[in-house]
N, C-alpha and C positions, 0 to 999 in steps of 0.2 A: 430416402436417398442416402445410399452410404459416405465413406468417403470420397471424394473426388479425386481422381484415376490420375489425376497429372499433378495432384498434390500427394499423393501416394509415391508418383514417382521421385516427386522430390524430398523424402523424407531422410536419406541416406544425406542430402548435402543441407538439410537444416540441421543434423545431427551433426553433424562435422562445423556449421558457423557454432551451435552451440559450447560444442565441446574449446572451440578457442575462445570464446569470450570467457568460458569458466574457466579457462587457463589463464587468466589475463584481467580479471576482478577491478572493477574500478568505484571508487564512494561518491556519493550526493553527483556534486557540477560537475567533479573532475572524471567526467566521462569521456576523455579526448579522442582515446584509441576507439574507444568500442563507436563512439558517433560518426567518426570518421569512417572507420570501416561500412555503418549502415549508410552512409551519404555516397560512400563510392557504390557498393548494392543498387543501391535503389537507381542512380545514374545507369549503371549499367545493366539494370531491368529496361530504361526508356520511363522512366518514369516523366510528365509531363516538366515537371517543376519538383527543383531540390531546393530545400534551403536548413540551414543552419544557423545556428546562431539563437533560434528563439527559446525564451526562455533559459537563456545564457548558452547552455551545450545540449539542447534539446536540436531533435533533426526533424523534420516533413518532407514528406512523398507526393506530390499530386499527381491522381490516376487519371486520366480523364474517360467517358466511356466512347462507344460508338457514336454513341447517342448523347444531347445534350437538353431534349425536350422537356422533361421533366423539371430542370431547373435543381434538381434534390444536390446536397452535400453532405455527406456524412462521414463521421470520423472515426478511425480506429486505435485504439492508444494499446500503446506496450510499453513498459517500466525498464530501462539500461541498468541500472545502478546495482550493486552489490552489499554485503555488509562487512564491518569491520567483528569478521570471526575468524580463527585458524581454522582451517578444514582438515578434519581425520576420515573423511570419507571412504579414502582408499581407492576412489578411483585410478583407470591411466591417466585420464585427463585434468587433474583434481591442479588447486591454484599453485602457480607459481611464484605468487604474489604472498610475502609472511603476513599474515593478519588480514589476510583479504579473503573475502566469500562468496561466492555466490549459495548462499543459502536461504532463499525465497525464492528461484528460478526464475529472475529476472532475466537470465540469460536464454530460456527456453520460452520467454514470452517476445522476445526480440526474435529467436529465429523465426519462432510461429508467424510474427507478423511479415517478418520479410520473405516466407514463402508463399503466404498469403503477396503480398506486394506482388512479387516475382511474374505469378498464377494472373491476377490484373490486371499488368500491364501487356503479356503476352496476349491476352483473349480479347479486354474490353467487352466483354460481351454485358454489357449494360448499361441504361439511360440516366447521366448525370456525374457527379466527380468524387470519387474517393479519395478521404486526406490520410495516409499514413503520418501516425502521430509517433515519434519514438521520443520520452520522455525520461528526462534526470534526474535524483533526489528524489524519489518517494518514501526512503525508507531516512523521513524524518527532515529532508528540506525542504519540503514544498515544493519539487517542481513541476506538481500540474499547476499551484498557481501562478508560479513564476511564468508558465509557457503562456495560461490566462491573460493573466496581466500585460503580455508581452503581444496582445493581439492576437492569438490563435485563433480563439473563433470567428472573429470578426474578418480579420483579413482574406481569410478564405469563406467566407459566408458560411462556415457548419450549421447545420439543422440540428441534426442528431451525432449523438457521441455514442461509443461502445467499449468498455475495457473488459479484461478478461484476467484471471489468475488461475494458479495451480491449487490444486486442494488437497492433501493429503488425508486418508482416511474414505476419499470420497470414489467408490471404484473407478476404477478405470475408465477414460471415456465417457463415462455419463456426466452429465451437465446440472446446472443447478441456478436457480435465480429466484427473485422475488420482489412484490411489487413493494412500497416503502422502503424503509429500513433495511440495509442490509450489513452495512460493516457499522461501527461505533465509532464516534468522534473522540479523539486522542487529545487531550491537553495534559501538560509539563507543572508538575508543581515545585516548591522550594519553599521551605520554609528556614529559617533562622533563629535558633532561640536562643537567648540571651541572658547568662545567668551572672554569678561572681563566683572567679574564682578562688583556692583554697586548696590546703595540706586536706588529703584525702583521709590521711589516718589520723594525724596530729588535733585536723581542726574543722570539720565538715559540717559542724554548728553554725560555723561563720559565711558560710559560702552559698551559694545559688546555685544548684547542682544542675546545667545545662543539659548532660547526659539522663538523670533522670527527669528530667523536665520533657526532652524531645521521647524516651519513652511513652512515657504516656499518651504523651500526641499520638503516637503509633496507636496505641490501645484503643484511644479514643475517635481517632478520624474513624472506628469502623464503625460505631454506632451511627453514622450519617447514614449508610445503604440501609441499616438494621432497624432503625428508628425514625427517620425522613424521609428519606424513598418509598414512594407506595410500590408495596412489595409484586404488585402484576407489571411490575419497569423494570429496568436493568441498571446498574451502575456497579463500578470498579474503584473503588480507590487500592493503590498499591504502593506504600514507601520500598522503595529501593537502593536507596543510600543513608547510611547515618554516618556523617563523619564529627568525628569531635577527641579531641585533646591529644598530649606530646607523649606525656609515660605515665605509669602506671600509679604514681601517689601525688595526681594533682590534680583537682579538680578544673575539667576546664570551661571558661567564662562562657566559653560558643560553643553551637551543638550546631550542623548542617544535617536535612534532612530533605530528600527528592523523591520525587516518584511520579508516575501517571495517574490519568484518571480516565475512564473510559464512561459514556452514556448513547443509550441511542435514542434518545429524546429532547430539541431545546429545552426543554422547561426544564429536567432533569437536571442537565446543562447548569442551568442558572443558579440551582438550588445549591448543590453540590459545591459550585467554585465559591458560592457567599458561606458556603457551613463550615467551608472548612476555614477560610479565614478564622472564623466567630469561633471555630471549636477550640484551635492553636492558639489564639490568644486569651482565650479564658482558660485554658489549662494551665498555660504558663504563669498569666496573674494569681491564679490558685497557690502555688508552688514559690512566689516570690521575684519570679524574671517578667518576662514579656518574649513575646513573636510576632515574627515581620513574615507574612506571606505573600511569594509572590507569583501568580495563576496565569499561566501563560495557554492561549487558547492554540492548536494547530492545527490536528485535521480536522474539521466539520464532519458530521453522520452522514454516509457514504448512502444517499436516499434514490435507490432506482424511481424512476419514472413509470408511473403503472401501463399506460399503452407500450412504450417500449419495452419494459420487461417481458410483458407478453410476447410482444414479434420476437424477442430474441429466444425467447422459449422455447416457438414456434420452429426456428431455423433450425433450432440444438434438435428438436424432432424428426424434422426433416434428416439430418445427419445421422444420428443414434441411435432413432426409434423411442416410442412414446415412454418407454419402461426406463426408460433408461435419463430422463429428467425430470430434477424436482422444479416447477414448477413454481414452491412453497416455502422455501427453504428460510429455516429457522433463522434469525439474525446473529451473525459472531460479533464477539467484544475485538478482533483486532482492527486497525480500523486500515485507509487508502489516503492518497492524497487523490485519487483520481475524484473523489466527493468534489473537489472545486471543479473540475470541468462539469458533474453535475449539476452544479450550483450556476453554472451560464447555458445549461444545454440539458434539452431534457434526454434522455438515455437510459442505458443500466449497466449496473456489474454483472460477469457471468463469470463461474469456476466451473472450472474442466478437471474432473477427477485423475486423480494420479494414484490410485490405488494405497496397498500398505505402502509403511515406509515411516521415516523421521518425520515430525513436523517439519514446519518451516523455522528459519533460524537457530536449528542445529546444527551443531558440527560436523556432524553427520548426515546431513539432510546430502537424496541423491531423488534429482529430477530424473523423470521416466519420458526417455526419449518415446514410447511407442503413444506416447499423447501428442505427439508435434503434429501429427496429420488429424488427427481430430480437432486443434486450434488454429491450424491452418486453412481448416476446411470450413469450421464457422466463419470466419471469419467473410471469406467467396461466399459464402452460400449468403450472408450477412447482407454485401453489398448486389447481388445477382440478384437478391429477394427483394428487396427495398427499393431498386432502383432496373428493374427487369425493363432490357430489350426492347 
């Protein structure tokens, strides 16, 4: 079953909502414009029930169907939020916002769902109530758990959840999922190292070299994947920030050091956030300082639901043809926050191929509008299938 013919027709004006959200970039909660905009949408779809507010600036659609026998609920989630990057795209449409992005296509997963919405409330043709989820802060605030937290599944009785992303690399059109594992849990490191400072050239005899101290560290946290990791797992460590000292002939007392850590395994997980403590602080006792770490955990492993994965497979077949979805798909190191809605509901991730192109979180990165009716169309086919008539 190809795309559907009245979500075909509406591809020209999901192209145009997206093109003004990505003129119009907003970071984490402070999604006011763009939530607003989808709260008056979906009102003026007929959507049964609007609300705002959950999960601070997070919006919900409820569809209802024809039919209510079934008793089913299921949810569809799309990501508002933007990044804090200039855009050199070169688009017509590109942000007007200085330092704001839409580079992750957060804005073409908003339009998808709301022509998906649109398509819903017009037809109903099916048994039970679709929750349009439009969610804030993924990229780094938590707000699938914030909407969690905030009652979403419960208030509306969700059964099942569904999210979806763009892929780059992945052609066009075709689909992709798998059961476990599929994106890696994100946690925030920091460490502090703490030396004495000192005359760089005069006296460095005397002094506790905080700068060479956090080097090492660097060198050293990668023997944890290289050496403790059983090498058929995955893990990431990556320092990203070394900040430390004033100019250039003084030794300074403090070294700051950041970065991520990526695992798609708890145990993984556990090992990881205790080694690197143990490794940073025994490097530095080596050397004459000490280290303070501090392991901040955020996204959880983004784990589809194996009956779910399957049905959503299924739908991406019915839409695309068999050839045209993996099924299988290897697991990435970036990771979602959409993992807490899996973690209250069982579900799965799906990506919708966007052909070549920039990664995500380039500057350059340019969402392919000719994928909005293929995410619009899973999305129908999602709820028609699950909850059929």
């Amino acid at each position: 079953m190809p795309i559907v013919n009245r979500i075909a027709a509406l591809s020209d004006e999901m192209a145009a909502w997206r093109h003004d959200f990505h003129e119009n970039p907003e970071l984490l909660y402070e999604v006011h414009r763009t939530a607003g905009i989808v709260a008056d949408k979906l009102k003026e779809f007929g959507c049964d029930e609007v609300v705002t507010g959950i999960g601070r600036t997070g919006v919900v659609g409820v569809i209802r169907g024809r039919k209510s026998a079934s008793g089913k609920t299921i949810g569809l989630r799309a990501d508002m939020d933007a990044l804090p990057i200039m855009e050199t795209s070169g688009v017509p449409y590109a942000s007007k916002v200085p330092g704001k992005m839409h580079a992750c296509g957060h804005d073409g997963h908003t339009a998808m769902l709301l022509g998906a919405a649109k398509y819903l409330a017009e037809t109903r043709n099916f048994d039970g109530t679709a929750i349009m989820i439009f969610q804030p802060a993924e990229e780094g605030g938590g707000g699938g758990k914030a909407m969690v937290d905030d009652g979403l599944m419960t208030r509306w009785n969700i059964q099942e959840v569904y999210g979806m992303h763009n892929m780059p690399g992945l052609p066009e059109g075709h689909f992709a999922t798998t059961p476990g594992a599929m994106l890696a849990s994100s946690d925030n490191i920091q460490i502090t190292v703490h030396g004495k400072g000192g005359h760089a050239g005069a006296g460095p005899h005397k002094s506790v070299d905080s700068v060479l101290i956090g080097s090492q560290i660097v060198g050293a946290l990668q023997s944890i994947v290289a050496r403790n990791v059983d090498p058929l797992k995955s893990a990431v460590i990556s320092i990203t920030q070394f900040h430390s000292g004033t100019a250039f002939n003084i030794i300074p007392e403090v070294a700051e050091l950041a970065g991520t850590v990526r695992t798609l395994d708890p145990e993984v997980r556990d090992l990881v956030e205790r080694r690197i403590g143990e490794v940073a602080e025994s490097v530095a006792r080596a050397y004459g300082g000490s280290a303070e770490t501090k392991y901040t955990r955020m996204y959880p492993v983004t784990m589809n639901h194996a009956r779910e994965a399957g049905l959503a497979a299924d739908v991406a077949r019915d839409i695309v043809g068999t050839e045209r979805v993996n099924d299988k798909f290897i697991p990435m190191m970036g990771a979602e926050d959409f993992s807490f809605m899996l973690e209250a509901r069982p579900g799965a991730m799906v990506l919708v191929g966007m052909g070549d192109g920039n990664e995500c979180h380039h500057p350059a990165y340019v969402f392919n509008d000719n994928i909005l009716g293929h995410g619009a169309s899973f999305w129908v086919r999602m709820i028609e299938t699950r909850m059929p008539a």
